[in-house]
GULUMLO-497489 format. One line per field, with one value per residue: x, y, z of N, C-alpha, C, O in turn; residue in one letter. Coordinates in steps of 0.1 Angstrom, whole numbers. Layout:
n.xx = [X_...] .
n.yy = [Y_...] .
n.zz = [Z_...] .
ca.xx = [X_...] .
ca.yy = [Y_...] .
ca.zz = [Z_...] .
c.xx = [X_...] .
c.yy = [Y_...] .
c.zz = [Z_...] .
o.xx = [X_...] .
o.yy = [Y_...] .
o.zz = [Z_...] .
resn = [a_...] .
This chain:
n.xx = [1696_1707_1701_1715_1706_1683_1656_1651_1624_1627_1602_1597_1594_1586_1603_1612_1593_1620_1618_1631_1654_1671_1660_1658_1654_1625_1609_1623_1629_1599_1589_1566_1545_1533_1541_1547_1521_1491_1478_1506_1513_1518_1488_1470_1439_1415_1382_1354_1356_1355_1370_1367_1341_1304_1301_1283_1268_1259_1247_1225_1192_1180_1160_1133_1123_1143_1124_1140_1126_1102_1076_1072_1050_1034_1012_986_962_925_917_939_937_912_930_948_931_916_939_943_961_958_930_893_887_907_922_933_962_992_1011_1004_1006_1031_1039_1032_1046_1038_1042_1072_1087_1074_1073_1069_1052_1017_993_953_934_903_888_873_868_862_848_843_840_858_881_895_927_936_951_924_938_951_935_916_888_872_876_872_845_840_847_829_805_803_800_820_846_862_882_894_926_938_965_981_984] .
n.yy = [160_192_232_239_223_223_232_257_272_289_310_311_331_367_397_421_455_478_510_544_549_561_579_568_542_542_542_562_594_603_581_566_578_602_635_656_664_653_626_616_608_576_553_572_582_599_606_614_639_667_687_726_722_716_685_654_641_659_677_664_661_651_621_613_578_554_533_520_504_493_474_441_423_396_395_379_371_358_350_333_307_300_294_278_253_250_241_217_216_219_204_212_202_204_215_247_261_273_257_243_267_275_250_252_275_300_317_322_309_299_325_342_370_376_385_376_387_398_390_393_372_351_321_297_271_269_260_271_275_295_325_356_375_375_379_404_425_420_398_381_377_372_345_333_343_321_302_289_283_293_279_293_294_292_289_310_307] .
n.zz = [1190_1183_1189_1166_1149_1139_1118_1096_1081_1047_1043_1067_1084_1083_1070_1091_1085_1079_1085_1080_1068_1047_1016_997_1004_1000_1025_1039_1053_1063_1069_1060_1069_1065_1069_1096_1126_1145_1127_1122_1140_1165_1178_1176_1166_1149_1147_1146_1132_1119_1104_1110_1104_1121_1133_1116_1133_1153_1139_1127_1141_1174_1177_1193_1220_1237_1262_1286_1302_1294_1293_1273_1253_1243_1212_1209_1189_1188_1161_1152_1166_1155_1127_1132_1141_1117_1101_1112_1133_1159_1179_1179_1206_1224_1256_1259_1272_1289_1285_1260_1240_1244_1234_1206_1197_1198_1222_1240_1263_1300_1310_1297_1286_1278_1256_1248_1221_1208_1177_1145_1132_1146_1155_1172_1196_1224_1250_1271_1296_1313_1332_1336_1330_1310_1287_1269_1277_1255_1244_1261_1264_1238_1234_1254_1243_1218_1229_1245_1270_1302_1320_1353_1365_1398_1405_1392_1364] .
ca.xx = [1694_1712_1700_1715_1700_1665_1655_1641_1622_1629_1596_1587_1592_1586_1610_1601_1591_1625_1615_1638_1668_1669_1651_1659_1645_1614_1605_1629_1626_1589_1587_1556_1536_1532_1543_1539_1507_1487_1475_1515_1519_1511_1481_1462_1430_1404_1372_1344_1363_1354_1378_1358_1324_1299_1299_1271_1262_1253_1240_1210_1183_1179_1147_1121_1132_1139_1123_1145_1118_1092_1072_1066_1038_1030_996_979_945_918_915_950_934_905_937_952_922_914_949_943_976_952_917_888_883_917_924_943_969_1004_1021_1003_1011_1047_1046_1028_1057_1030_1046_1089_1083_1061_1078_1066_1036_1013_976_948_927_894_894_860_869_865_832_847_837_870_882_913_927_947_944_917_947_959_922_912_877_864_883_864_828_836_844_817_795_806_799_837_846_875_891_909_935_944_981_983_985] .
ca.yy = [171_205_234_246_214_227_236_270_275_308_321_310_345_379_408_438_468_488_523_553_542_565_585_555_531_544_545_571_605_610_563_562_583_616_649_666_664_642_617_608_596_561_550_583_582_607_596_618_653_668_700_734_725_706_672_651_636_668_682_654_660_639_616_596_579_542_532_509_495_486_457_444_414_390_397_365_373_346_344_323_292_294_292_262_243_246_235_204_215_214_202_225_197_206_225_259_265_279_245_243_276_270_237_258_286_314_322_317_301_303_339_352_381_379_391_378_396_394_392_397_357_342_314_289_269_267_256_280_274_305_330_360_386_374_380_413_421_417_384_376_384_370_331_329_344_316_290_285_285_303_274_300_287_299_296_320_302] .
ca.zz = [1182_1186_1186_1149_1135_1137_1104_1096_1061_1043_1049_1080_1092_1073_1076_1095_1077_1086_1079_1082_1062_1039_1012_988_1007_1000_1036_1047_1066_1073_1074_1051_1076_1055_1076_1106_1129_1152_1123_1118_1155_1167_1190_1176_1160_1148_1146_1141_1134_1107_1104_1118_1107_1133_1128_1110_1144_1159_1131_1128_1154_1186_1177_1197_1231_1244_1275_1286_1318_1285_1290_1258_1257_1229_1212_1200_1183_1187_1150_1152_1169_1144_1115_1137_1135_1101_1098_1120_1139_1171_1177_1189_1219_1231_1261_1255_1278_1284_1278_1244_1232_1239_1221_1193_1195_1201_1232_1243_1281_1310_1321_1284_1295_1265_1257_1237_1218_1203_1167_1141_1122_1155_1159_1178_1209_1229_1259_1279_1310_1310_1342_1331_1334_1298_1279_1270_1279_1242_1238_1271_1261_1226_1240_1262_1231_1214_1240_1248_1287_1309_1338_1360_1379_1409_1406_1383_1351] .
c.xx = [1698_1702_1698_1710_1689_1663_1645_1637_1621_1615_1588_1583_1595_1593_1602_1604_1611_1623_1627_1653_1667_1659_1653_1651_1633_1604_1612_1626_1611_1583_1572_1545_1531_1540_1535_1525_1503_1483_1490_1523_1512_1501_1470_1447_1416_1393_1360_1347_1361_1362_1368_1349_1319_1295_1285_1264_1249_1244_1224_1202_1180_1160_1140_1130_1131_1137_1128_1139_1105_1090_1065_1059_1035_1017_992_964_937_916_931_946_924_917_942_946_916_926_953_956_967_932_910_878_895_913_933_947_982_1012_1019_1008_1025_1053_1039_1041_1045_1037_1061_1087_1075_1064_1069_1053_1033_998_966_940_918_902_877_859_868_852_834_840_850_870_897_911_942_942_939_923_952_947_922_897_864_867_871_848_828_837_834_808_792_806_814_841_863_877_899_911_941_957_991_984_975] .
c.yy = [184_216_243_233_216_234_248_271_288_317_321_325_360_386_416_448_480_500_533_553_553_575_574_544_528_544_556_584_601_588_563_568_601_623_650_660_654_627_611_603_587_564_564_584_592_609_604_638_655_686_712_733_715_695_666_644_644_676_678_661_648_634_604_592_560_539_517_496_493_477_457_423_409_389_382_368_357_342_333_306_290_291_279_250_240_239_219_204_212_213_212_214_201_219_234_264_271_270_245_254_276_261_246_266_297_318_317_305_305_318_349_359_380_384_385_386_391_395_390_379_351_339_298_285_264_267_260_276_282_314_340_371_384_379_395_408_417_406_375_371_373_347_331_331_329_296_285_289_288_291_284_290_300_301_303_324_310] .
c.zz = [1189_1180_1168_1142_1134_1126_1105_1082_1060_1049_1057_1087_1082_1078_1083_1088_1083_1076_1086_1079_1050_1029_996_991_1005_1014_1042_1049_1068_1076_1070_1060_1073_1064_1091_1112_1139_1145_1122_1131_1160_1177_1184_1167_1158_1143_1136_1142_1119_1102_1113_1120_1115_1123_1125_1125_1156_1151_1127_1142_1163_1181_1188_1209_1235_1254_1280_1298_1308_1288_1278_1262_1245_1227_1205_1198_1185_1174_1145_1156_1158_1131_1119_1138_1124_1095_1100_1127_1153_1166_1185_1202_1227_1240_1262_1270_1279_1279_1263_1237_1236_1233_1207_1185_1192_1210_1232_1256_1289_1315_1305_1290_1278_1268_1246_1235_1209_1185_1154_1136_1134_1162_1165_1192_1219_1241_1266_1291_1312_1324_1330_1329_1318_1282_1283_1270_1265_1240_1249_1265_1245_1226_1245_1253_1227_1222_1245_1267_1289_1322_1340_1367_1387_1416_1397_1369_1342] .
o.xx = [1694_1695_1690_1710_1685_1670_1635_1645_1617_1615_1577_1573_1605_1593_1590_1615_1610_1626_1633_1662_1659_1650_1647_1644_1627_1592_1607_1614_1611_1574_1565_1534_1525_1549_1525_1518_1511_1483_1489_1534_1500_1503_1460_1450_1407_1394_1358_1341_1364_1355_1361_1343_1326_1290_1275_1251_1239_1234_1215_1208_1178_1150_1142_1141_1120_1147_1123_1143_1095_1099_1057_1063_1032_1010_997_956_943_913_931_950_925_911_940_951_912_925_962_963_970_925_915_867_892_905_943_940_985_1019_1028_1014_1031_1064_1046_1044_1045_1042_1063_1086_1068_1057_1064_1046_1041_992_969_936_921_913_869_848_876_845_827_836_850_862_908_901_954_931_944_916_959_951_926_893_852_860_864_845_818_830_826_801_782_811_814_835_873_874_909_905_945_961_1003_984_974] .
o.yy = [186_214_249_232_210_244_249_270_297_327_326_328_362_386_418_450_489_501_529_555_548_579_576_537_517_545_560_584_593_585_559_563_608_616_647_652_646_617_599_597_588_573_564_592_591_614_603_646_647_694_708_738_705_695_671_644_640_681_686_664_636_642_592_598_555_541_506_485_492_468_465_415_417_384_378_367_346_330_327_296_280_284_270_239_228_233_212_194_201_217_218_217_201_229_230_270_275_272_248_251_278_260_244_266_302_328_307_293_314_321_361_354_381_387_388_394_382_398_381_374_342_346_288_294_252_274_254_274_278_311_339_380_394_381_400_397_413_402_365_359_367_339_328_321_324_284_273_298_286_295_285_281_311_308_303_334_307] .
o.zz = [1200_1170_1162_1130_1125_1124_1112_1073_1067_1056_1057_1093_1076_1091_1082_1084_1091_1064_1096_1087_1042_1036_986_984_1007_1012_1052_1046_1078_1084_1079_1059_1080_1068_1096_1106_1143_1151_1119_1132_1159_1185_1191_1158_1166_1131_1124_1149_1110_1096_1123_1130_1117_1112_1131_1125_1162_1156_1124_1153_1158_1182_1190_1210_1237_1261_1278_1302_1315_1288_1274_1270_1236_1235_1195_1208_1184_1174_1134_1151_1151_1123_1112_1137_1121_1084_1095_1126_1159_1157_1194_1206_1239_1237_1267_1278_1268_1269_1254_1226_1225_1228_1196_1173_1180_1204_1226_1255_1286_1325_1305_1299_1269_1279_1234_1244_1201_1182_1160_1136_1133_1169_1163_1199_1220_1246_1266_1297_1313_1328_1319_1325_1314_1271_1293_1267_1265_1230_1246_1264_1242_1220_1236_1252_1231_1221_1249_1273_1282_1333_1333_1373_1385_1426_1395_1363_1330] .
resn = [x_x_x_x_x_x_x_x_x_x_x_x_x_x_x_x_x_x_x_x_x_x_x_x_x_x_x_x_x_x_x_x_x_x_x_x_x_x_x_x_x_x_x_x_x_x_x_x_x_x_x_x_x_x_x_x_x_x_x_x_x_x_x_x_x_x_x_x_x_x_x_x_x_x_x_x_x_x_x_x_x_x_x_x_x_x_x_x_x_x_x_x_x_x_x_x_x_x_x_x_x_x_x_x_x_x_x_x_x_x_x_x_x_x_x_x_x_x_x_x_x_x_x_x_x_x_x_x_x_x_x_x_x_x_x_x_x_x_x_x_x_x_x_x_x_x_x_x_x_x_x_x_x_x_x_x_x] .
């Protein structure tokens, strides 16, 4: 096979636009780019120019501020395990730890920082083995009320 035997189909390949041929061609003198100026040369772009007056960007007020060193902490109320047991998703012999609440999807992984927190629906007798760093002190006070016990561990869980 030569190369002229290689078959080309008509519209394997599209013309190129040629512009500036004329004033017939319908592309000729200014080549479909209007007049004059910075918008009718290539590579140029102007974004947020809005002729003399100040732009809508400046014109809004600067609001509110992100701190981008936020720790942000997952709140889990204690009236969630009372909803999970009435659900029979867990039992109230089980012991509540981080494994379980990551098989629950309360929490993402063991790095997740969360907090619980008391909650007024909550008459359970429960069993955590969470460190005491993750209990507020009303969530505290309100297990133990409730005859429910705190295993710390001591590697930090």
């Amino acid at each position: 096979m030569s190369i002229q035997e290689i078959y080309k189909d008509i519209n394997s390949h599209a013309k190129r636009k040629r512009v500036g041929r004329g004033n017939g061609s319908g592309t000729g003198k200014t080549c479909g780019v209007g007049q004059k100026g910075q918008k009718s040369r290539s590579g140029v772009s102007i974004k947020q120019f809005e002729g003399g007056q100040m732009p809508i960007h400046k014109r809004l007020p600067k609001r509110g501020f992100n701190n981008p060193n936020k720790k942000i902490s997952t709140i889990i109320k204690l009236e969630k395990f009372d909803n999970l047991i009435t659900k029979k998703i867990i039992k109230s012999t089980d012991v509540i730890n981080k494994s379980l609440l990551i098989k629950l999807g309360l929490i993402k992984n063991e790095l997740t920082k969360f907090r619980i927190l008391a909650s007024q629906k909550f008459s359970l007798k429960l069993t955590f083995q969470i460190s005491e760093n993750y209990f507020s002190k009303s969530a505290r006070g309100l297990i133990e009320k409730n005859g429910g016990k705190l295993l710390i561990n001591n590697n930090g869980e």
